[in-house]
N, C-alpha and C positions, 0 to 999 in steps of 0.2 A: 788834269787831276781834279778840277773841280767840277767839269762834266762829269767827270767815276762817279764823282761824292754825290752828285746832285740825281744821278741816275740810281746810287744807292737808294738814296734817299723815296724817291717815289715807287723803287721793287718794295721794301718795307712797307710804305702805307697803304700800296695797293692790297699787300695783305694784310695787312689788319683792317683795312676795311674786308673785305673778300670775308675774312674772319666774321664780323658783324655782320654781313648780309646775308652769310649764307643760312639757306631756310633749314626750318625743323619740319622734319619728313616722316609722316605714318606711313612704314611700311606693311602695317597688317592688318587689321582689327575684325573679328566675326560678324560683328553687326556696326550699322552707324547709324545713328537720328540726330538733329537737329533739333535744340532746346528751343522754347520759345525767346528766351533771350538769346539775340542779335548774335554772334557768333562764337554761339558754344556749339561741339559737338560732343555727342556722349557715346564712348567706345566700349565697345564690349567682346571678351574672349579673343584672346591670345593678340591681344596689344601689343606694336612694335612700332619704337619709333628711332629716327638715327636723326644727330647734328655733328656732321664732321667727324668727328675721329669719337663721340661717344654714339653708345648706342641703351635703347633702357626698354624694358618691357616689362607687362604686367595686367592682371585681369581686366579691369575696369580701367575706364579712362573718362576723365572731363577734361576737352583741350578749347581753351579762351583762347581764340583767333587774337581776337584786341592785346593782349599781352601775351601773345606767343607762351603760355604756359600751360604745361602740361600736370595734372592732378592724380594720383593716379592710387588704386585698392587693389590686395590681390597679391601676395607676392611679387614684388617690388623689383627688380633685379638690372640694376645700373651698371654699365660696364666702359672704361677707360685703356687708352693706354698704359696707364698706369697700375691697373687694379680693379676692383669690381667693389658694388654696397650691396647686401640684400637689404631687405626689410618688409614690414607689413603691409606699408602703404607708403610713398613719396611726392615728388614733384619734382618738377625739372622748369625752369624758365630759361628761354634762346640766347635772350639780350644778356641777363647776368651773367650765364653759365655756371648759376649754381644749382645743387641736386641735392633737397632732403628728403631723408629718409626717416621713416619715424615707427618702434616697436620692433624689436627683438632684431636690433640693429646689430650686421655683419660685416666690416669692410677689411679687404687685405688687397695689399697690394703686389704685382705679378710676379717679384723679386723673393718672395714668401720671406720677408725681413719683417713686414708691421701686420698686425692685426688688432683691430678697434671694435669694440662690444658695445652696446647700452639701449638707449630706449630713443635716442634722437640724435640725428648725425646730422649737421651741412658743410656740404663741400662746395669749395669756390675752386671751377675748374681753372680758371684764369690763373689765380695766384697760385694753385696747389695748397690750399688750408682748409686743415679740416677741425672741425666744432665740435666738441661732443658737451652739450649740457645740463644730460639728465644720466643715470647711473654708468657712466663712463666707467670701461675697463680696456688699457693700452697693454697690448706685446710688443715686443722687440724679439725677434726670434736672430740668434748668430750659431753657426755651424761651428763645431771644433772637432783639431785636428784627428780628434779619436771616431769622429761621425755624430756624437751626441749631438745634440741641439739644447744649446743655451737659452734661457729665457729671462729676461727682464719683463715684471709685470709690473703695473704702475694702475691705483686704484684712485680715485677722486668724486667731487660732487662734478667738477668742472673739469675738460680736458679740450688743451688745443695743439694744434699740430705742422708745423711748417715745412709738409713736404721735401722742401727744395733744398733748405738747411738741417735737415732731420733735426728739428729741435720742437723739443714739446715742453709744454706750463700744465703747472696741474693745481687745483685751489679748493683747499678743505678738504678737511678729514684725509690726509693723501696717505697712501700706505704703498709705499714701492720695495718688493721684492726681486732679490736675486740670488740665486743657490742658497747659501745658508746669510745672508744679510737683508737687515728686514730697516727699511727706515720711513719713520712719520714724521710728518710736519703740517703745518697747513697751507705751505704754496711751495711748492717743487721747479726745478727746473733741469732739462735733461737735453744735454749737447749730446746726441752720438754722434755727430763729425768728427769734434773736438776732445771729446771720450771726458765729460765733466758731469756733474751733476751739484747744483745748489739749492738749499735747504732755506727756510724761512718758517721762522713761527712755531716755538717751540717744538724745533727740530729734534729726533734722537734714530743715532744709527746703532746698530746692535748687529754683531756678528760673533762667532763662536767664540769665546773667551773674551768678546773686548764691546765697550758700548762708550758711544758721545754725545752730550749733550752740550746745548750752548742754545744764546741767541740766536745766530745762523752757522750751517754750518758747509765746507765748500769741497765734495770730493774727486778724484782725479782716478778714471781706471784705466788697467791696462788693457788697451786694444785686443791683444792676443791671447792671453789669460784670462781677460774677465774677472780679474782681481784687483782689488782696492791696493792704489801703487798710494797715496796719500791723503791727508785728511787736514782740514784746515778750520776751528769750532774759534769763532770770535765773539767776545762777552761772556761771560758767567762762564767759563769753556770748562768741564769736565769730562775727564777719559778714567776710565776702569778698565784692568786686564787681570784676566784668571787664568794661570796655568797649570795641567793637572797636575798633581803629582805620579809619576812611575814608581812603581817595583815598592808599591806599599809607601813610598814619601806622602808627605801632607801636599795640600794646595797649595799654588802661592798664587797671590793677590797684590797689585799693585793699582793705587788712585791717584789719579793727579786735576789739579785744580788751580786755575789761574784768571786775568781777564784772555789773555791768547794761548789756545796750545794747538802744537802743527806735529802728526804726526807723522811716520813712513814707514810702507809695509815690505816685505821680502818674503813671493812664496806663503802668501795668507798669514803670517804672521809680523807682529810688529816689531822693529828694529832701531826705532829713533822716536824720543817724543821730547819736544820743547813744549817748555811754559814758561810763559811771561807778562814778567807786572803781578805782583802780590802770590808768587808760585808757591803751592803748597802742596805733600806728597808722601804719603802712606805703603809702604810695603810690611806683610805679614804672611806667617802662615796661617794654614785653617786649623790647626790647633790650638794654636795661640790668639785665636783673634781678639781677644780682650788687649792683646797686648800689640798695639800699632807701632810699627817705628818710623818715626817722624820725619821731614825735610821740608822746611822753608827759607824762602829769601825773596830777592829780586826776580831770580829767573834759575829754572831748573832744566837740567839735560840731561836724559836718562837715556842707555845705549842697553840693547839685548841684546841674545845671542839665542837665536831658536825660540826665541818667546821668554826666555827666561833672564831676568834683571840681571844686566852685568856690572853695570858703574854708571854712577851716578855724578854732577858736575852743579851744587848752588851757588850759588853767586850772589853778592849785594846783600849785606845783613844774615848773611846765613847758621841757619842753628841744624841741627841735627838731634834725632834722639833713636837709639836703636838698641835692643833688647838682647845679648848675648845666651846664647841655648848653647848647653852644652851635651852633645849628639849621642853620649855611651847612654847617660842617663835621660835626655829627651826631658830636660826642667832647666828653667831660667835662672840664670847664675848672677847677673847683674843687667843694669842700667847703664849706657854710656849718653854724656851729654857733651856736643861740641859746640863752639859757635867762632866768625871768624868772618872774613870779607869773603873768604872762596873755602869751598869744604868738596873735597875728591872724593867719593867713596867708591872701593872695587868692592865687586860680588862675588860670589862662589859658591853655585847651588841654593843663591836664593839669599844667602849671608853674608854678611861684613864680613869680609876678608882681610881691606887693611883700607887706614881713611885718614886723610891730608888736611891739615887745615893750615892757614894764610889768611893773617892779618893786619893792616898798617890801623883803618878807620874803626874799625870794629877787630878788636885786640882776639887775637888767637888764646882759644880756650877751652881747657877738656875736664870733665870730674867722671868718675866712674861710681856707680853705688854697688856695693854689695849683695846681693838679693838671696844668696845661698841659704839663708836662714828661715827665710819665709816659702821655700819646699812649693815652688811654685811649679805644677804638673803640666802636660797639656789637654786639651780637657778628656778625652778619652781615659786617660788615666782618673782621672777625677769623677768623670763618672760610674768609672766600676768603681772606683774609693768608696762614693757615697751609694752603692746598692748593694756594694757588698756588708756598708755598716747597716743600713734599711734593712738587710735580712737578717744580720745580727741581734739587732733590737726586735724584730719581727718572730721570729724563731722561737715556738715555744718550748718551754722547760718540764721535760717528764715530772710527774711526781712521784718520789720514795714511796716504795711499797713497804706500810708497817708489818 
């Protein structure tokens, strides 16, 4: 057994040595001369050279014998097992086995999965990492079941790339797009093994109806769908969701606000959101927006149904304040106030339907105020009220013929 191992052990380093020795090979060049310094030569028209499993060509060439490195002008065109670089002009060194490219930089790899843009690429063949540190622009290309093709685009000052782990960093000014979800930050980070993406530095994700902001923030997608399965915003954490109204209904509008909120999606739309520690939380129509109705405590838990608020769950000091409309006439009937150690409220179409309150620490308590008197509209109404009186007052008055 320990002959295997020790016989292992020398097939291994004989290749990696093998690896390190073997030479860098001009297979082509139109012309050659000989620099007056000591072992340059200067290549010229339709350049080729191969080390091992790469191969790179391109118009001009200066190759430093002394460091086996090759310089090179001319459409640039680098090629791997793995992928290919274009570019204006590169280099290639034997010993590092690394390969930059620099000016109107192209690399994809042979899987047609990544595609990398910008003005200066280095690749480390050895480790499989790649550098992008000047206008860096990353694809992530995935097929779906219908034939479309997917795309995650991911913008930066800075971008790097680990290959082996598909995980990529991205730093300043970052702007990563996909279908309709658009997030910036200024340092990113993007697991496609692990299907995650985390945020840093004043993070904010926005997608059709719903936006997050916070300190950082941590999201989770689904493999298959290419849909945001969760959301995770730590510190200052704010979520907003907007759903339209059908068949002539108003907006509704829903914010929440705490130190932690974790949200969960279903099918592009959201179906779960906690907040916790100092939770605070707003739902209204677009009618009504002047008139917010309120939830805070401890910790807040709000459940949808198709996007649309269905019951709500405060906890710990909890108060309530929510605005009863009554629907024949579309105007504000009263004010309800609760408060209580736990306060349930169910929804229906966007309304208090019916609401629980429990209290031992903080005593259960309700007032209602009456608002029927103060003819409160929503604004629509309000504004043809006030243009219709604007044209009354406006309106001139014939004069009596004597």
């Amino acid at each position: 057994m320990k002959k295997f191992a020790f016989f292992a052990f020398l097939v291994c380093l004989a290749t990696d040595l093998s690896a390190q020795t073997s030479p860098l090979i001009m297979r082509h060049a139109d012309s050659l001369s000989v620099s007056r310094k000591i072992g340059f030569l200067l290549l010229n028209g339709k350049v080729h050279f191969t080390h091992d499993s790469i191969a790179f060509s391109t118009e001009h060439a200066t190759w430093n014998k002394n460091l086996d490195r090759v310089d090179c002008d001319g459409n640039f065109l680098f090629t791997h097992p793995d992928g290919y670089i274009k570019a204006k002009s590169g280099s290639y060194q034997r010993k590092t086995e690394i390969a930059i490219a620099i000016g109107n930089v192209e690399a994809k790899d042979s899987a047609h999965t990544y595609a990398f843009f910008g003005e200066r690429l280095i690749y480390d063949k050895k480790n499989k990492f790649l550098t992008l540190p000047s206008k860096p622009l990353l694809h992530q290309y995935q097929k779906q079941k219908d034939g479309k093709i997917d795309t995650v685009s991911v913008k930066a000052e800075y971008i790097t790339f680990d290959e082996n782990n598909e995980f990529a960093q991205a730093f300043r000014n970052v702007v990563i797009n996909q279908a309709d979800m658009i997030v910036t930050c200024d340092t990113g980070y993007l697991d496609k093994k692990n299907n995650w993406i985390a945020l840093k530095g004043h993070p904010k994700c926005t997608m059709e109806g719903y936006e997050l902001t916070g300190d950082s923030i941590y999201l989770t997608i689904d493999a298959d769908k290419r849909t945001l399965k969760t959301a995770l915003v730590i510190r200052n954490a704010k979520g907003k969701q907007h759903e339209k109204g059908k068949m002539g209904k108003p907006d509704q509008f829903t914010e929440a606000n705490g130190d932690t909120l974790y949200a969960e999606f279903s099918n592009e739309k959201i179906s779960r959101l906690y907040v916790n520690l100092n939770a605070h939380g707003t739902f209204y129509e677009s009618d009504f927006a002047d008139y917010k109705n309120k939830m805070d405590g401890g910790r807040l838990d709000l459940a949808f149904n198709a996007g649309k608020l269905q019951s709500a769950l405060i906890s710990g000091d909890a108060q309530s304040t929510y605005f009863h409309v009554q629907d024949k006439n579309r105007q504000i009937d009263g004010r309800n106030e609760a408060a209580g150690d736990t306060i349930r409220i169910a929804f229906d179409e966007g309304k208090v339907k019916h609401l629980k309150m429990l209290g031992t620490k903080t005593l259960a308590s309700g007032r209602y105020f009456d608002l029927t008197k103060e003819n409160i509209l929503p604004t629509s109404a309000q504004d043809s009220a006030g243009r219709k009186m604007a044209k009354k007052k406006t309106t001139p008055v014939e004069e009596k013929k004597k």
